[in-house]
C-alpha angles and dihedrals in degrees: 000000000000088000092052097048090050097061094047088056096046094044092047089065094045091059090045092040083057094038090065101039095050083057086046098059095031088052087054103047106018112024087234112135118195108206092049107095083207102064089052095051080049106054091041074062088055097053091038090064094042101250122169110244117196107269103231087058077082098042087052094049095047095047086049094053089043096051084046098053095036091048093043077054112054098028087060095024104132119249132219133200118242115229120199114229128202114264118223101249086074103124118239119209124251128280120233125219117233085261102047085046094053096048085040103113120242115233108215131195096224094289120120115258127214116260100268113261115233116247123230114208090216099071111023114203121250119246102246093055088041094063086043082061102045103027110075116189117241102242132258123270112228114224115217099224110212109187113223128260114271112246112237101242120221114247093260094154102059081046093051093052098042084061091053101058087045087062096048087055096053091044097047083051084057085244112155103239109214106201120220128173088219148344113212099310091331092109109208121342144176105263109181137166125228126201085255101064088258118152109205112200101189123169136145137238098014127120130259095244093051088053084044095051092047098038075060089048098061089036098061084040090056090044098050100044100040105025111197096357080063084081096067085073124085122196129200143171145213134193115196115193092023120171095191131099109233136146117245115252138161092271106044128027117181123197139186110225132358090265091065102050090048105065085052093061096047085048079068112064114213089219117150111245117243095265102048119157111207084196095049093043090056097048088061100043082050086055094042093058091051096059097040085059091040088058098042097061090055 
């Protein structure tokens, strides 16, 4: 397809290349110019009537047309790659008679050979059988399969079904849960939106400094994209199964089983403030789920 492309591009310029030179040369001797639709209606008057138009016009106008058709051409002729054969005079070599093949020596490769089989004159053995009697095959090799080493799987299901109670408690508190595969190296956790404004981050078994750092993540987003208004958000999060010692704040809450965080979550009732916007609440939870998608295809 390349290669046809290519000639039609190189032949496009030939015929152009000729074109204006072939103006060029009837502009100068003839002040006839080609590409003028005048000058031809002009010159069809001339032969109606019968005028006698200089002779080598023609002649001008045939060899343009010629080195046109012969360029185009060469320049897009196909071409065809040249294969040597053998010539005749190559020498075969002999042929051997039943009785020369059969004292003819086997060379082996190490490997013991079958006692050789008498021939009878009578009936000469075909050459086909003859090479299944003289070829022997090297032996296989035999490969030591040794089956790899079994990765150690994380426990993704215990994870996966502590998310899933995570999300069983949100949605039982009528919070809107706002799915993302990841938040900076926090792999997928529970995002949900509370009447509030309130952003809850919650995973398990991740450390404090990974909720810190994506905490940090949405933040700058939310920064970046709303400006001020940005302030009207609050985020928290929460680490269930932490090993970690680490003091409670407004930012981070760490818990040691899902019981436990869920009676903190009941302790904070989901309840719409007295001058709550519909409208407005589901322009941010629009938003909100912008930016969780945005994040998780990082």
């Amino acid at each position: 397809m390349i290669r046809k492309f290519d000639n039609f591009l190189i032949g496009l310029l030939w015929l152009l290349s000729v074109t204006l030179a072939t103006t060029f040369w009837m502009n100068i001797n003839y002040g006839f110019n080609v590409l003028s639709t005048a000058h031809w209606a002009y010159l069809s008057e001339l032969q109606a009537s019968r005028t006698q138009v200089k002779f080598d016009f023609y002649i001008s106008l045939i060899v343009a047309l010629a080195v046109g058709i012969v360029g185009l051409y060469i320049l897009i002729r196909p071409r065809f790659r040249k294969i040597p054969t053998l010539h005749a005079s190559v020498s075969m070599p002999p042929t051997q008679s039943p009785e020369q093949q059969a004292t003819t020596p086997i060379i082996s490769s190490g490997v013991p050979q079958p006692a050789p089989q008498p021939v009878t004159p009578a009936r000469p053995m075909p050459p086909a059988a003859m090479m299944s009697r003289q070829i022997t095959p090297p032996p296989t090799a035999t490969r030591i399969f040794t089956p790899p080493t079994p990765k150690v799987a994380p426990p993704a299901l215990e994870i996966q079904n502590n998310n899933s109670e995570i999300k069983n408690i949100f949605e039982s508190l009528g919070y809107a849960i706002k799915p993302t595969k990841k938040i900076g190296k926090v792999v997928n956790p529970v995002v949900t939106l509370g009447y509030d404004s309130t952003v809850w981050i919650v995973s398990s078994d991740v450390s404090v400094d990974d909720m810190r750092d994506a905490i940090q993540t949405i933040i700058s987003i939310f920064d970046d994209t709303l400006g001020d208004t940005a302030n009207d958000l609050t985020v928290r999060g929460c680490i269930i199964n932490t090993s970690e010692q680490s003091d409670n704040t407004d930012l981070i809450t760490t818990f040691h089983d899902l019981d436990e965080f869920r009676k903190f979550m009941n302790d904070i009732p989901n309840t719409k403030p007295d001058d709550f916007d519909s409208d407005l609440f589901d322009a941010i939870s629009t938003y909100i789920s912008t930016v969780t998608n945005y994040i998780g295809k990082e």
